[in-house]
C-alpha positions in Angstrom: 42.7 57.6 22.8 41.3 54.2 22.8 44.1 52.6 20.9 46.4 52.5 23.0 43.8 50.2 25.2 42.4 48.0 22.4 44.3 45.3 23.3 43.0 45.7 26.9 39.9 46.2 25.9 39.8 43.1 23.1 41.1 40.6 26.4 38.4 41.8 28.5 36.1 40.8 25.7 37.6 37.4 25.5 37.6 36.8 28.8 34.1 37.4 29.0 33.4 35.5 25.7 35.2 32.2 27.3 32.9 32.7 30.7 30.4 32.5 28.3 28.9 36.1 29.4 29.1 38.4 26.3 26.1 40.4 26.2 24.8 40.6 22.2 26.3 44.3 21.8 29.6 43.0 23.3 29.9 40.0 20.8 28.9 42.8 17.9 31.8 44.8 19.4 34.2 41.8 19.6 33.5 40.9 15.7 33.8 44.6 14.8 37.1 45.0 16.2 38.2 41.7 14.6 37.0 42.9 11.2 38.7 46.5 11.5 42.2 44.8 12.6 42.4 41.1 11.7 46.1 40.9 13.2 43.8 39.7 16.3 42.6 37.1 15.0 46.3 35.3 16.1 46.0 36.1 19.6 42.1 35.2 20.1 43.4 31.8 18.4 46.0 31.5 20.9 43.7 32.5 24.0 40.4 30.5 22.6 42.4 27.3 21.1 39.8 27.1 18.5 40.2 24.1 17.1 39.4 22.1 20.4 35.9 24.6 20.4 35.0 24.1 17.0 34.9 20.2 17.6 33.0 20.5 21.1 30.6 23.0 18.8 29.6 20.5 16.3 29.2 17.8 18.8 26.7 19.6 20.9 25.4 21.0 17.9 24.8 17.6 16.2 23.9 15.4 19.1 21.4 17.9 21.1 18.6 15.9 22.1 15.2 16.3 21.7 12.9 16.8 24.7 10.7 14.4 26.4 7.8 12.9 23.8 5.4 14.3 26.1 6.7 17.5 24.7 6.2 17.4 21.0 6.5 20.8 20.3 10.2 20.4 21.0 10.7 17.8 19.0 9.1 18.7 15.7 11.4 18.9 12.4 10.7 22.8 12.8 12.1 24.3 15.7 11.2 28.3 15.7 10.4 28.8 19.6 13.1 26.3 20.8 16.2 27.2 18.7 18.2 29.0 20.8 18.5 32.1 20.5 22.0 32.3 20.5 22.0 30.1 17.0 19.7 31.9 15.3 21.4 35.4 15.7 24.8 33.5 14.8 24.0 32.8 10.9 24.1 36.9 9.7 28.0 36.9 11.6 28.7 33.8 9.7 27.9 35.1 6.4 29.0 38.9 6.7 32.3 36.3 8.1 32.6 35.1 5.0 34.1 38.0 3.2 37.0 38.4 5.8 39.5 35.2 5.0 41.4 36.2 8.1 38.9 36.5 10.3 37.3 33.4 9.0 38.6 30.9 11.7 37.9 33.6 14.7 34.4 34.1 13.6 33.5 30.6 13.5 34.8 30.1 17.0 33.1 33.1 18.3 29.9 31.4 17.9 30.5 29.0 20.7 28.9 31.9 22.5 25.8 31.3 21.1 26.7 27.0 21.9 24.1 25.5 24.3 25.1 24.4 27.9 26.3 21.0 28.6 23.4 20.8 30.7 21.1 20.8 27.6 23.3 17.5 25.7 21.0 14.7 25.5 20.8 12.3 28.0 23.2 9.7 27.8 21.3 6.0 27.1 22.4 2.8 29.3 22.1 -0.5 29.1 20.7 -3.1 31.7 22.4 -6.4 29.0 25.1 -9.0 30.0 25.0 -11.2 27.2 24.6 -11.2 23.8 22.6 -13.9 21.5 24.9 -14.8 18.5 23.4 -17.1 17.0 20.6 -19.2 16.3 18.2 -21.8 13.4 15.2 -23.0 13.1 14.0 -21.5 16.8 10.6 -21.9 18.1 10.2 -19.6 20.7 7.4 -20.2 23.2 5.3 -16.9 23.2 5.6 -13.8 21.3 7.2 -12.0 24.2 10.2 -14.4 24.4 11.4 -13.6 20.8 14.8 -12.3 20.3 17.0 -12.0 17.1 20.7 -12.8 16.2 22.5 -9.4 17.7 20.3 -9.1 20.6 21.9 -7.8 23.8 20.5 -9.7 26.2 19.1 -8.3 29.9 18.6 -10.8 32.8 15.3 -12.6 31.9 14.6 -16.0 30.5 14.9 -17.9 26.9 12.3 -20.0 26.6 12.6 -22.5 23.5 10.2 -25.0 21.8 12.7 -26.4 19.4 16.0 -24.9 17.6 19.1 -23.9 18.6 20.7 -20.8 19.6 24.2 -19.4 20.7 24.8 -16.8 24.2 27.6 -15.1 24.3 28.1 -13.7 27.7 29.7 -10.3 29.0 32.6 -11.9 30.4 33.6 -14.2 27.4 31.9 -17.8 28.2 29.3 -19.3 25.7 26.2 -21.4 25.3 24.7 -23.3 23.4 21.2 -23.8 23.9 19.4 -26.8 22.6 15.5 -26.7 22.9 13.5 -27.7 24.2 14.4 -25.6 27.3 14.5 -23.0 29.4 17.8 -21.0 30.5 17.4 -17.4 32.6 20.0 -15.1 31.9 21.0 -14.2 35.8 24.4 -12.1 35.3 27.6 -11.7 32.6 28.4 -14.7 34.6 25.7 -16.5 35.9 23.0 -18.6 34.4 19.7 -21.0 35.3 18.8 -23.7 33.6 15.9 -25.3 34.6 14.9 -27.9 31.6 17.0 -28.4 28.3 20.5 -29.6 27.0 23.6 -26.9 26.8 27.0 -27.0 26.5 29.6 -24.6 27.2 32.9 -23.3 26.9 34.5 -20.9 29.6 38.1 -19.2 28.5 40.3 -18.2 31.2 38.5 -14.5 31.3 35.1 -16.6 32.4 37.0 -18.8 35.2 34.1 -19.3 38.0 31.0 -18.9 35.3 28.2 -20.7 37.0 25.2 -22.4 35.8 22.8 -23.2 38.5 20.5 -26.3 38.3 17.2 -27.4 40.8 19.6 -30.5 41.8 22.9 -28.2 41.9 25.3 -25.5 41.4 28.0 -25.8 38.9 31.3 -23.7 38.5 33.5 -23.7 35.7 37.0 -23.7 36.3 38.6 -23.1 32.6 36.7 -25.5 30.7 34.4 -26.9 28.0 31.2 -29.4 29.3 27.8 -30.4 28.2 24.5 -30.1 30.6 21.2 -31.7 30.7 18.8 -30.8 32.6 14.9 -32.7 32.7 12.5 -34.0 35.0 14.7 -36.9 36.0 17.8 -34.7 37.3 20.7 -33.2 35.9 23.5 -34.4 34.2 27.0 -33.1 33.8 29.4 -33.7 31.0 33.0 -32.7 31.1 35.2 -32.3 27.8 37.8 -30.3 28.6 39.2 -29.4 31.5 37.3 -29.3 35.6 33.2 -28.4 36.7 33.1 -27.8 40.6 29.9 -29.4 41.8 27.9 -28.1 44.8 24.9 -30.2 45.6 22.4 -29.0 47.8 22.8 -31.8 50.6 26.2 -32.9 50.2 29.8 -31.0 50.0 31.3 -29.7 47.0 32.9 -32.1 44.3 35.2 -32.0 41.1 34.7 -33.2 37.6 38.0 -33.8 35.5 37.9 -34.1 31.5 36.2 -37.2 30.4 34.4 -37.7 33.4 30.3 -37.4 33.8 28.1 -37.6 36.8 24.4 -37.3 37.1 22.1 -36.2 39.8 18.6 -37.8 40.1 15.1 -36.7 41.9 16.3 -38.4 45.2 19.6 -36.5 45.6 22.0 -39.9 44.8 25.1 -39.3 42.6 26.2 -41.7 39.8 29.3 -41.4 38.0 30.3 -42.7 34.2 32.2 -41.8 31.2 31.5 -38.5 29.3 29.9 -38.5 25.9 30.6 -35.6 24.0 28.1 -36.6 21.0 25.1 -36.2 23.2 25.4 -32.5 22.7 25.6 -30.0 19.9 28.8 -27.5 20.1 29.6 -24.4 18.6 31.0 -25.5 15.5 27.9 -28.1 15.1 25.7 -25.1 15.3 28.0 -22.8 12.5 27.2 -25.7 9.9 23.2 -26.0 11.0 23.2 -22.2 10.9 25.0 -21.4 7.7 22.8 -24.2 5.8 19.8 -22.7 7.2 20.8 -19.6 6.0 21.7 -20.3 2.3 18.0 -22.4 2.1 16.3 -19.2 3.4 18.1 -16.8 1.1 16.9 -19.3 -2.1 13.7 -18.9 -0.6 13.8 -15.1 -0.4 15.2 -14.8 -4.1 12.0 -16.1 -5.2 9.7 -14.4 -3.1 11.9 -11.0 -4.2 11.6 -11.8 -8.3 7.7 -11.9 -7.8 7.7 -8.8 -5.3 9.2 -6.7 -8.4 6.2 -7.9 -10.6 3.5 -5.9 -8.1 2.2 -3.0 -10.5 2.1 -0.4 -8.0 5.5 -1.2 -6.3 7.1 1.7 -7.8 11.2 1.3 -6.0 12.7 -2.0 -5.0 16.5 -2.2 -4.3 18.0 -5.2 -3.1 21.7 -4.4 -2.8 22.7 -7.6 -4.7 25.0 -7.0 -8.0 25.7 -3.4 -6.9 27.2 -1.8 -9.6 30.5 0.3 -8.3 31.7 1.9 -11.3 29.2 4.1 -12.8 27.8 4.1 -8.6 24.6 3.1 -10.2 21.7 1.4 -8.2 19.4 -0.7 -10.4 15.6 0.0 -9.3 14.4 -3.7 -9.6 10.6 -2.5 -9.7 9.3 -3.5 -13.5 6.0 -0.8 -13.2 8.9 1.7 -11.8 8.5 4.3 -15.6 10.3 7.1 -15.5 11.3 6.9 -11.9 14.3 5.0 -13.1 17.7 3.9 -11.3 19.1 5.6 -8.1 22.7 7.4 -7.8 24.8 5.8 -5.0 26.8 8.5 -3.3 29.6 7.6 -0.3 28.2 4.7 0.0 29.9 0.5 -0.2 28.5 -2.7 -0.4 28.4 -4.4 3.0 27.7 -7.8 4.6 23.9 -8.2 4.1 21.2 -10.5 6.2 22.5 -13.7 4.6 26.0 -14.9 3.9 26.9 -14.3 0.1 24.2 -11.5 0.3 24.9 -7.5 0.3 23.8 -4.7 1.6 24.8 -0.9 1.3 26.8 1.0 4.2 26.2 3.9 5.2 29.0 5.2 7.2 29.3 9.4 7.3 27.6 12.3 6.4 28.3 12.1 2.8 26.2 8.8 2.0 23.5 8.3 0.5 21.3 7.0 -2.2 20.0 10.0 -5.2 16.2 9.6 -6.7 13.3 11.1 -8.0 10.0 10.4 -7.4 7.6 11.9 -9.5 3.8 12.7 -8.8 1.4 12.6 -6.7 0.2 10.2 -4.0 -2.9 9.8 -2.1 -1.9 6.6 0.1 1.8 5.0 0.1 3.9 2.1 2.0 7.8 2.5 2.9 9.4 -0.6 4.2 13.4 -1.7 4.6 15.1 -3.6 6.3 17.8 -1.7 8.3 20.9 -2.7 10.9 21.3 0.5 13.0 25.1 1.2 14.1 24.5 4.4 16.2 21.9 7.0 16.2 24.4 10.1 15.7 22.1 12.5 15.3 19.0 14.3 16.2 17.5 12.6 13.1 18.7 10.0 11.7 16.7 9.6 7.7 15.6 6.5 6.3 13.8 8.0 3.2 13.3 11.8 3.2 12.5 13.9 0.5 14.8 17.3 0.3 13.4 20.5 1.8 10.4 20.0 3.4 7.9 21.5 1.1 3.6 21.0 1.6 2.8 17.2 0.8 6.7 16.0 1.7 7.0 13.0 3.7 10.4 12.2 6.1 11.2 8.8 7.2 13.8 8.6 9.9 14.7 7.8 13.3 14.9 10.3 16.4 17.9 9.8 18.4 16.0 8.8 20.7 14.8 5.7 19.2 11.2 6.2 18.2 10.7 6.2 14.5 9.4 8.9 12.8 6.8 9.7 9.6 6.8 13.4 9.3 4.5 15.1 6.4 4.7 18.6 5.5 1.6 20.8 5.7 1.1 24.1 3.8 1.0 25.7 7.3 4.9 25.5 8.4 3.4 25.3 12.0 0.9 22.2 12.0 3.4 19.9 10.1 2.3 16.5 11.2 4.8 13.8 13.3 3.8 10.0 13.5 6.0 8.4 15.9 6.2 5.0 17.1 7.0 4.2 20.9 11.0 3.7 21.2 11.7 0.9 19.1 16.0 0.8 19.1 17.2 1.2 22.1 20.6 0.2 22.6 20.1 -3.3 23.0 18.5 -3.2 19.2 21.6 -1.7 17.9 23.3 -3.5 15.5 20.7 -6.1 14.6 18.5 -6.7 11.4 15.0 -5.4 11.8 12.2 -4.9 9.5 10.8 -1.3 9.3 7.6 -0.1 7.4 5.0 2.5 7.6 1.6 2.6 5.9 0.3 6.1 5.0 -3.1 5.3 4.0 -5.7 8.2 2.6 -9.0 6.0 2.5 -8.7 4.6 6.3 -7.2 8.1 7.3 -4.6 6.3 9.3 -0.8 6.2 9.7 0.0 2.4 10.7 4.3 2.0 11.9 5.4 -1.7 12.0 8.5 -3.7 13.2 9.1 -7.1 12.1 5.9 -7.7 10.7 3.9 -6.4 13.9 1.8 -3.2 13.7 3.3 -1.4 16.9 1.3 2.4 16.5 -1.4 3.6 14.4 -2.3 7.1 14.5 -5.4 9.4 12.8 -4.0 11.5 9.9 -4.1 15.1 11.2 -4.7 16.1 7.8 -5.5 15.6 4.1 -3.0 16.4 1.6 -1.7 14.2 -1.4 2.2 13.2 -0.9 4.5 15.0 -2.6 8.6 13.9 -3.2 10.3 14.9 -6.1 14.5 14.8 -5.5 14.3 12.2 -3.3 17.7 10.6 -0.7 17.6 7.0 0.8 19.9 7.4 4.0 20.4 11.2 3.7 18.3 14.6 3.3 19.2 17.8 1.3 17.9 20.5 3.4 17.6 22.7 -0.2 15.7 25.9 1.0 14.6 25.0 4.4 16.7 26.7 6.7 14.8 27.3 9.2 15.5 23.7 10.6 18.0 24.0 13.3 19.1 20.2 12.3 20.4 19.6 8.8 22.8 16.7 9.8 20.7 13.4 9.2 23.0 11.0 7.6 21.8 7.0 8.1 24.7 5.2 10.1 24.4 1.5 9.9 23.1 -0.7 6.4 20.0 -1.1 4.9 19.4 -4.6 2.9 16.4 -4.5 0.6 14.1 -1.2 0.6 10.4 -0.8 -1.1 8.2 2.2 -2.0 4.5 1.1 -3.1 2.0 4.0 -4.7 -0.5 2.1 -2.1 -1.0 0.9 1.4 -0.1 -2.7 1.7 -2.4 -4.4 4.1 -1.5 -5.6 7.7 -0.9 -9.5 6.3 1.3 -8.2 3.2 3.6 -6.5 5.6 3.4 -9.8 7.5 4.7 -11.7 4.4 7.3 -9.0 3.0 8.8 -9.8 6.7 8.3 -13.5 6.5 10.0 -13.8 3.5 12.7 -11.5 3.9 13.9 -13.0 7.2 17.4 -13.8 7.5 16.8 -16.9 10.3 14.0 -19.2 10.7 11.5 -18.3 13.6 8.7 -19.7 14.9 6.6 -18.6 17.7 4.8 -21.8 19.1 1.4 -19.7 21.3 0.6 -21.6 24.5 -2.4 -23.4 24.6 -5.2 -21.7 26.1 
C-alpha cells in the first residue's frame, strides 16, 4: 500500500529537508528509503543540485567562526558542548554511507541538514586603510607607536620620520615618497597633509585631483609628477611633469606648468623660479637605496644565522635557502639537532623570501606542509618564525602543531580571528590549556613579514607571546606537564585519533622564512636579537626626549 506513494512521500521529505525542517526520525527515514531503493538518489540530485550544497557545506563548515574571546569555552580546540548537534549525529550516516556507492553523493548532501545557519558564519572583518606603505630604508621612526613595515595598509593617521625614506601607495593609484625628516598624515585614498618634510609625487590619470595640503596652501594634482618641501620657512612646489593647481589661503587659485617652481614663505608672498628636479629623491632613486639596503642586511643576517645553528639547545633551524626540490627534503640547519634529523616538504614551493635573492617556503592549500619528529621530553621550549600571512582560511590556521592532541602536545597556530594561539594538551580532555595573544593580524597585517615567537617556560611558570621582538602577552601556566611532540607538521596538523575536534582543516596559507625550535626559553633580549637580526629593512625607533 505505501508504494504506490513513495515517491510522494520521498518529495515531502525533500521538501522538508531543503526548508531545513527534517526532524532526526525524518532524516533516518529519508536515508532509509535511499538505501532500500537507490534509483532515488537521481531525482534528490536533481531537486537538491548537490554540487552547489556540498561547496556552501564546506565553506560554512571550514570558515565558522569562533565566538567572542570573552567566551573561551567556545573557542577551545575541543568543542564537545558547542558542536552542533546536527554534526555530530551526521558522522554514523556518513560511514554506514560508505557501503552504498549509489547513494554516496545523496548521503553527503543530506547532511546539509545538519549545516549551521548563515546566521552563525563568522563575522566578516573590514578595513578602515587607504593607502599602502611599499617601501622603505634606513627609517627612523619617531616613537614606537609610529612604526609601520613594508606591506602595511595604511588607516588615516600620521608618519612621523626622523630620517629614511619610505614609499605610499595610495587607494586610488598616486604615490609618495617621503623623505625624513617629516611628518605627512594620511587624510583619505586621496588626500594627504604634510606639515614638515620633502616628498615627491606622481599622480596617474586614475589619481587626477589628489591633494596634498600644506599650512601655507592647498595643492591639486592635475595628471602629474612634482616635488614638495615643506619647513619652517614655507613651502615649496616643484613641478616635473605635467600641472599643480595652487590654492593659497589669501589669494585666488593658481597653476604650475612642467618646469616651473614657486615657493610660499611665512608672510604669504609668492616667488616664482625654475624647477629642480635633483632636489628630491623619486621612486626609482629609492628602488636602488632600497635594494642595496637590502642585500647589506641579508649578508648581515647570513652571519648572525651560521652562529644561531651553533646554540646547543637549538634543536630545528630551517632557513628556506638551498631548498632541495627533488628528494622534497628540508635540511635541519641545527648542528646539536641528533636524531631529530631533516624535515619532509609536502605541497609545498620555494617562494620570494624577506630579502631579494632569499627564499622562503609557500604554503598555498590544504595539502602543505612540512613532516618531523620531535623526540622527548621538554620541560621549557621557545618557537619562533618568521611568517607572511595571505588569508586566515580557517578556524585555525597552524604554525607548528604536533598531530592528535595527546597530554603534553603543544599547538601553534593562528585563530581566524587574528589572535595567536599556544594550546597545550592536559590529561583531562576538558582543562586543555589556550594562551592567546590580543589580535595581532588583522587585515591590515596581512600579507607583511612579521616575527612570531612564544616562550613556554617551566621555571618562571609563564607563557610569554611576542611580535617583532616585543613581548605583547604573558600569561600563568595553568598547569604543569612536560611537553610532548612526536610526528610533528610545520604549516599543517594531522588530526590522527582526535576526532572529537569539530575543526581538522588547519593548513598555513601564506610563507614562512626562517623557523626555530629551542629545548629552552630564550630570554626577552634573545628574542630581541633573533628579530634584529633577521629583519628584512633597517628600523630605527628614535624615543623622544623626556
Amino acid at each position: 500500500m505505501s508504494e504506490p506513494r513513495e515517491p510522494n512521500h520521498v518529495e515531502v521529505l525533500i521538501q522538508k529537508y531543503v526548508a531545513g525542517q527534517l526532524t532526526p526520525a525524518e532524516a533516518k527515514d529519508l536515508l532509509g528509503r535511499l538505501q532500500k531503493h537507490p534509483a532515488l538518489g537521481a531525482e534528490v540530485l536533481d531537486h537538491l543540485r548537490l554540487d552547489e550544497m556540498l561547496t556552501q557545506l564546506i565553506q560554512a563548515e571550514s570558515y565558522a567562526a569562533p565566538q567572542a574571546a570573552s567566551d573561551r569555552s567556545q573557542r577551545s580546540e575541543l568543542q564537545p558542548n558547542s558542536m552542533p548537534f546536527r554534526v555530530m549525529n551526521l558522522r554514523p550516516y556518513i560511514a554506514w554511507a560508505t557501503a552504498l556507492a549509489a547513494c554516496l553523493v545523496v548521503l553527503a548532501g543530506l547532511s546539509g541538514w545538519w549545516r549551521p545557519k548563515p546566521a552563525a558564519a563568522r563575522e566578516e572583518t573590514t578595513t578602515h586603510a587607504v593607502a599602502v606603505l611599499t617601501r622603505m630604508a634606513n627609517v627612523e621612526w619617531a616613537t614606537p607607536g609610529d612604526v609601520h613595515y613594508p606591506g602595511a595598509a595604511l588607516a588615516p593617521g600620521w608618519l612621523r620620520l626622523k630620517a629614511g625614506v619610505l614609499q605610499v601607495e595610495f587607494f586610488n593609484g598616486a604615490r609618495v615618497v617621503l623623505e625624513g625628516p617629516a611628518e605627512l598624515q594620511v587624510v583619505s585614498a586621496k588626500e594627504a597633509l604634510c606639515n614638515s618634510g620633502k616628498l615627491s609625487a606622481e599622480a596617474p590619470p586614475s589619481a587626477h585631483g589628489f591633494c596634498i595640503r600644506t599650512p601655507q596652501m592647498n595643492l591639486v594634482d592635475l595628471g602629474t609628477a612634482f616635488g614638495l618641501a615643506v619647513s619652517g620657512n614655507g613651502t615649496e612646489v616643484h613641478v616635473f611633469k605635467g600641472e599643480v593647481e595652487l590654492q593659497e589661503k589669501s589669494t585666488a587659485k593658481q597653476s604650475l606648468k612642467e618646469g616651473e617652481a614657486a615657493s610660499v614663505g611665512s608672510s604669504g608672498a609668492m616667488r616664482h623660479f625654475p624647477a629642480s628636479h635633483s632636489a628630491f629623491m623619486s621612486a626609482s632613486d629609492l628602488d636602488r637605496f632600497a635594494l642595496a639596503d637590502q642585500r647589506r642586511r641579508h649578508e648581515n643576517w647570513q652571519a648572525a644565522s651560521a652562529q644561531l645553528s651553533a646554540d646547543p639547545s637549538l634543536l630545528v633551524h630551517f632557513d628556506f635557502e638551498g631548498v632541495a626540490l627533488p628528494d622534497r627534503t628540508l635540511h635541519n640547519l641545527a648542528i646539536k639537532a641528533g636524531a631529530l634529523g631533516d624535515a619532509t616538504m609536502v605541497g609545498c614551493s620555494p617562494g620570494p623570501g624577506r630579502w631579494p635573492d632569499k627564499h622562503a617556503l609557500e604554503f598555498s592549500g590544504v595539502s602543505s606542509r612540512v613532516l618531523l619528529n620531535v623526540p622527548g621530553e621538554f620541560k621549557s621550549l621557545t618557537l619562533a618564525a618568521w611568517v607572511r600571512v595571505n588569508s586566515l582560511e580557517n578556524n585555525y590556521n597552524s604554525l607548528f602543531m604536533c598531530d592528535a592532541f595527546k597530554p603534553g602536545a603543544p599547538h601553534w597556530q593562528i585563530l581566524c580571528t587574528g589572535e595567536v594561539r599556544l594550546g597545550v594538551a592536559n590529561r583531562d580532555p576538558t582543562a586543555h590549556a589556550e594562551y592567546d595573544t590580543p589580535v595581532i593580524f588583522t587585515p591590515e597585517r596581512l600579507g607583511q613579514w612579521t616575527h612570531l615567537a612564544v616562550v613556554y617556560d617551566a621555571a618562571a611558570k609563564q607563557v610569554t607571546h611576542f611580535v617583532n621582538g616585543e613581548a605583547v602577552k604573558r600569561q600563568r601556566l595553568l598547569f604543569d606537564t612536560s611537553l610532548r611532540l612526536g610526528p610533528t607538521q610545520l604549516g599543517n596538523w594531522n588530526r590522527g585519533d582526535y576526532t572529537a575536534d569539530a575543526t581538522p582543516i588547519r593548513n598555513f596559507s601564506g610563507r614562512i622564512d626562517e623557523f626555530e625550535f629551542y629545548r629552552r626559553s630564550l630570554s626577552e633580549t634573545e628574542i630581541r636579537q633573533l628579530y634584529e637580526a633577521g629583519q628584512a629593512q633597517s628600523i630605527r625607533i628614535v624615543q623622544a626626549a623626556n
